[in-house]
N, C-alpha and C positions, 0 to 999 in steps of 0.2 A: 333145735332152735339156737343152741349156744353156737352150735358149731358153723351154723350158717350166717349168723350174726356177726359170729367174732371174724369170719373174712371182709364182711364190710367195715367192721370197728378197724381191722387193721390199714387201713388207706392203701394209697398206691395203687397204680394198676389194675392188677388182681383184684382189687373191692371191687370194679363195675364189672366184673365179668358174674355171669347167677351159678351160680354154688351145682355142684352135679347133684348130690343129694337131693336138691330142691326140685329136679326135674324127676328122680326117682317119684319122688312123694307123688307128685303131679299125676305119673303114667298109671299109679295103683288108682289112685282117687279116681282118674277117666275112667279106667278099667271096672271098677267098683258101682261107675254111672253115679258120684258125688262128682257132679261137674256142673257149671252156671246154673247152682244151686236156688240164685238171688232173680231169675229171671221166670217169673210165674207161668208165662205162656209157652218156655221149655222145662222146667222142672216139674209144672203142675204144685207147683206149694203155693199156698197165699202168702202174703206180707207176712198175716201174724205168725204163719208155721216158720217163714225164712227165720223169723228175728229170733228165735230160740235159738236155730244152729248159727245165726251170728252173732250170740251172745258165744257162742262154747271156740268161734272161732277166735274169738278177742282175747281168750287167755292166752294165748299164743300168737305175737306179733310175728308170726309169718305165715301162720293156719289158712290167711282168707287166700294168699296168692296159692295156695296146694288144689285148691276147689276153683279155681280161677274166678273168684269170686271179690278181688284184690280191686279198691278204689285207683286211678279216676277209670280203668277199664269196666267196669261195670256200669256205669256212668256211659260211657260211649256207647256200649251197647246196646243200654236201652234207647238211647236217641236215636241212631241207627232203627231199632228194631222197629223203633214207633215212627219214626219223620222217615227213614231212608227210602231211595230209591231200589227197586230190586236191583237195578246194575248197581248201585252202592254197597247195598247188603252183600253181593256175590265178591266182591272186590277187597271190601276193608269186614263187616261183620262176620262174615264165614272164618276168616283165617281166624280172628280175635276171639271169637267162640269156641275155637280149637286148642286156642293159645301157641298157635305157631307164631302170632306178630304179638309186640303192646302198641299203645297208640295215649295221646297226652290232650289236655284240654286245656287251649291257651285264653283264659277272661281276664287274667288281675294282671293290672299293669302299677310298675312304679312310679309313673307321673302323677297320678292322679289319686283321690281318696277313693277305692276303687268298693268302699261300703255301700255307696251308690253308684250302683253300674251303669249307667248313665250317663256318668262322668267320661265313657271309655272314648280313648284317642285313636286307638289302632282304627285305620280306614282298609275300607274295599270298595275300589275302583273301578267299573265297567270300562271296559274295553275291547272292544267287539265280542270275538265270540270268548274273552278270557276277562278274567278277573285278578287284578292286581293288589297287593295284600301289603300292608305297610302299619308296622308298630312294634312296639315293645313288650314283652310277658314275662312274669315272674310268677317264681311256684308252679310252674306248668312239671306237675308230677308225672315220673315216668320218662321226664328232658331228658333224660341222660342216657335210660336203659339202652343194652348194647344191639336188641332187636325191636326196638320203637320205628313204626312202620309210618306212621302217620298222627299230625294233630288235626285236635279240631278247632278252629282259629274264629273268636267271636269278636266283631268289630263292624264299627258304626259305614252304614252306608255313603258315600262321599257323597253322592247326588240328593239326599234327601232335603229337603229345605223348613220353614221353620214353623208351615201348616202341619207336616206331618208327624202324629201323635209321637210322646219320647220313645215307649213303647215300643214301636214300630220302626223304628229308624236302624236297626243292629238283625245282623244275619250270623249264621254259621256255615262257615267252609272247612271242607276236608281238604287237606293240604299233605301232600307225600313228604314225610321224613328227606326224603332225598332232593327235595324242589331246591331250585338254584335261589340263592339271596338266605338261605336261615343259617345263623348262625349262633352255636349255643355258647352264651360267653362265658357263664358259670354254675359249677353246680351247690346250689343256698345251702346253707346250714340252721338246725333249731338245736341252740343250744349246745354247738357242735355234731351235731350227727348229721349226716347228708344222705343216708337212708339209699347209700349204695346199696344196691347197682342200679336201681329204678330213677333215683335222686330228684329235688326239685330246683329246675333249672331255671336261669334267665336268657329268654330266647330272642333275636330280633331279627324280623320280617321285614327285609328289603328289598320292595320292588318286585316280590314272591308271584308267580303267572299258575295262576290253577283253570282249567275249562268252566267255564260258565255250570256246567253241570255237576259242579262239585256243591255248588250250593246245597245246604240240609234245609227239608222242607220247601220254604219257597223267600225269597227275597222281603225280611223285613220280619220274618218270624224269630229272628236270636232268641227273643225273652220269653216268647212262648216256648220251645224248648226248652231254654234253659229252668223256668219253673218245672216242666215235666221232670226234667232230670235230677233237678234237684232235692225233689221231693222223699222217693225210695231211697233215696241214696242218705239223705239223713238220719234215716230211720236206719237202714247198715251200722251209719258207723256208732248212733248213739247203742245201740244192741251189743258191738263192738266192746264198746265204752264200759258197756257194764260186766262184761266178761272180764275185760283187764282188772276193774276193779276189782270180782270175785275174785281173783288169782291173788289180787296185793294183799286182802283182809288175810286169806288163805294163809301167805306168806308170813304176812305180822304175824298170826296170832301160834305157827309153826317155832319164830324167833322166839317170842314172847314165850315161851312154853317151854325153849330147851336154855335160854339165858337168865341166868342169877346176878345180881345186883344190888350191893345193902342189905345181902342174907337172905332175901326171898325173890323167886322169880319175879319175872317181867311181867308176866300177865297179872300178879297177883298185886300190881300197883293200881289205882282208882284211875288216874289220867290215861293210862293205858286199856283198861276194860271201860272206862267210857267212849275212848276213840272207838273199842269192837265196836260196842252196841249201837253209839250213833251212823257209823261204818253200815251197820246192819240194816238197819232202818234208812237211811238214802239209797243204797243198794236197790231193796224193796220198792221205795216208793217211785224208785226213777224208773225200773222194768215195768213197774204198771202202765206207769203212764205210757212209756215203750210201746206196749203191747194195742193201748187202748189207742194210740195213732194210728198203727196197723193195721186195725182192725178199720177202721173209720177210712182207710185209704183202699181196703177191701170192699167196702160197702158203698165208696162213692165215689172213691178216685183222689189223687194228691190234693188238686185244688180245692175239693170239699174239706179235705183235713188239715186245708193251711195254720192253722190256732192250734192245737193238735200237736202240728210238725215242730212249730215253732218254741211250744212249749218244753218240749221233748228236746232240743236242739240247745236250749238257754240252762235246763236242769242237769244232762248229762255229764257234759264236761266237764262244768265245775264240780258233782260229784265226785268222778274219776280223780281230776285232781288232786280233792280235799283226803280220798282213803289212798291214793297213791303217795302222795306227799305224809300222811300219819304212815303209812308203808315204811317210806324210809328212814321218818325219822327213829322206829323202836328199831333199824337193823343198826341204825350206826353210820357211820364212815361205810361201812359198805353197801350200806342201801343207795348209794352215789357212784359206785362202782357198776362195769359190766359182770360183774358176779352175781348178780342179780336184775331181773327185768324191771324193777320201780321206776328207775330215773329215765329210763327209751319212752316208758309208758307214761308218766307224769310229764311227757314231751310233747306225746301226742295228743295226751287231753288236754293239754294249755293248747297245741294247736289248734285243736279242734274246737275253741271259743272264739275263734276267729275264721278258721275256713267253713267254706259254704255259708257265707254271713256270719260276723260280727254277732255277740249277744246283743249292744245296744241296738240293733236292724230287726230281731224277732223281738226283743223284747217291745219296743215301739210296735210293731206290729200287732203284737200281744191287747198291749192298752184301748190301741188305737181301734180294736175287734171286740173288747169289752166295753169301750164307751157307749160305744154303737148300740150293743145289745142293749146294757141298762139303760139307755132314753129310750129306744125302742119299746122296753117291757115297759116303761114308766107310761111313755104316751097310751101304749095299749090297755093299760088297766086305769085310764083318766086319774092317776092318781097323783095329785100336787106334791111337791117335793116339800119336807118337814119344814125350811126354814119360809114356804110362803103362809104358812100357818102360824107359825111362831109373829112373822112381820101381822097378822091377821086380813093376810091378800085374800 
């Protein structure tokens, strides 16, 4: 992990080229048949069995790309798997299953507050038998990599007018890495890392001519998809999320154990064996919840465990965070360092309170699916709410 890391921490060139090492790992794991581990209807594992092995690939920020099991290409795939056409599937899903190509998901754009996607400005343009593609993307993960085959470009239909539900106005198109008009102008930074060689770029679509038949699904489906895809993929990265964590506790409580300080060890301080245990206890209580989404997206499908997902999605990250962040602070000055994994990971759990929605987005979600219930159960049980008792209504 260090070794393949530290080629992307060093810039230059040579960070976007993928590390040979990493292709070794790849060829064993194929070989092994640990390959598109996260995809049910090729591995045969449920959500809840996937989310254990991607809780063990979290402790290692490079583990999920060895199983090709590596975000937003898992994400694409299932889209593919479940909207594509078989000429789409033979064309972009076969090679991406094989991990001969990556491919990127372009939704978020910098104009716009793009927590409500809704907002989104990128258009797609009919025009006879092609389709013309126009706007701007950021965070599009994967912009960079050096064998990125194709995106999948989400943006509002230009012809729809202002009967037609919001919903329903935004499509996805498959777009070839190599189409005339894309140009990547940068690759983002979090916190300085730009998570060569894969990186998250900002990309814009000018004028871009794809076949009418690149559309995913059917015209006016975007948000139906993009809940499907959404959904699994959540549940990835918060499983993820908690494996990093086990690794940082692991870590402190490793520091804490061989570091003297004031004449007695570090562990044997109170502010420090409070951080384990509270550490312990969020750990626990956020894989449960983990699991029990899983299980609920097993039994009924993402949109049945929308509450579920979102709950799971608001508690992980800040988790991870909270024990990556106590992480660093018992190593010191070098818990800030590439000398240790805390600060890459306490990067990606801050990102991950904001990608794939914003906490305020589930969390409103959240509320706004409890409310619901409790008048529901209130009306159901005829039972007047305390304060028209009190007024004696």
């Amino acid at each position: 992990e260090k070794e393949v890391l530290g080629m992307g921490y060093k810039g230059g060139e040579e960070s976007w080229r993928e590390h040979p090492f990493l292709h070794e790992l790849k060829t064993k794991a194929k070989e092994k048949g640990l390959w598109n581990l996260f995809l049910p209807d090729h591995s045969g594992l449920s959500n809840a069995e996937y989310a254990t092995m991607a809780e063990e690939m979290g402790r290692s920020l490079i583990a999920s790309e060895v199983f090709n099991c590596q975000a937003p290409d898992t994400g694409n795939m299932e889209v593919l798997h479940m909207f594509g056409t078989d000429e789409q599937k033979e064309k972009w899903l076969d090679p991406l299953m094989k991990g001969e190509i990556r491919s990127a998901f372009g939704m978020t754009e910098p104009g716009v507050a793009s927590s409500d996607a809704t907002n989104m400005q990128a258009t797609i343009t009919e025009e006879g038998d092609e389709l013309v593609l126009n706007g701007r993307k950021w965070w599009t993960s994967n912009g960079c990599h050096p064998n990125l085959a194709f995106y999948i470009f989400m943006g509002r239909d230009a012809s729809v007018n202002s009967d037609t539900p919001r919903h329903r106005q935004h499509s996805m198109v498959l777009v070839p890495a190599t189409a005339a008009g894309i140009e990547t102008v940068r690759p983002l930074t979090v916190f300085g890392y730009d998570d060569a060689p894969h990186g998250h770029s900002e990309v814009v679509f000018d004028n871009v001519r794809v076949p009418k038949e690149n559309v995913i699904g059917g015209i006016g489906d975007g948000f139906k998809i993009a809940q499907a895809r959404l959904g699994p993929g959540r549940i990835h990265h918060c499983m993820r999320l908690i494996g990093m964590a086990e690794r940082c506790l692991e870590q402190a409580v490793l520091r804490a154990d061989e570091r003297v300080a004031f004449g007695k060890s570090l562990s044997d301080f109170q502010s420090n064996q409070t951080y384990f245990a509270q550490s312990r206890i969020d750990i626990d209580m956020a894989r449960l919840l983990v699991l029990n989404a899983a299980k609920k997206v097993d039994e009924g499908g993402a949109k049945l465990a929308k509450k579920e997902i979102a709950q799971i999605k608001v508690v992980c990250p800040a988790m991870a965070s909270r024990v990556s962040d106590g992480a660093m602070q018992i190593h010191g000055g070098a818990g800030l360092s590439h000398d240790f994994p805390m600060a890459h990971m306490f990067a990606w759990a801050r990102v991950l309170r904001l990608a794939d929605g914003p906490d305020e987005v589930h969390l409103a979600g959240i509320a706004k699916d409890e409310l619901k219930a409790q008048r529901k159960k209130r009306r159901k049980n005829d039972d007047p709410p305390w304060w028209d008792e009190v007024e004696g209504n």
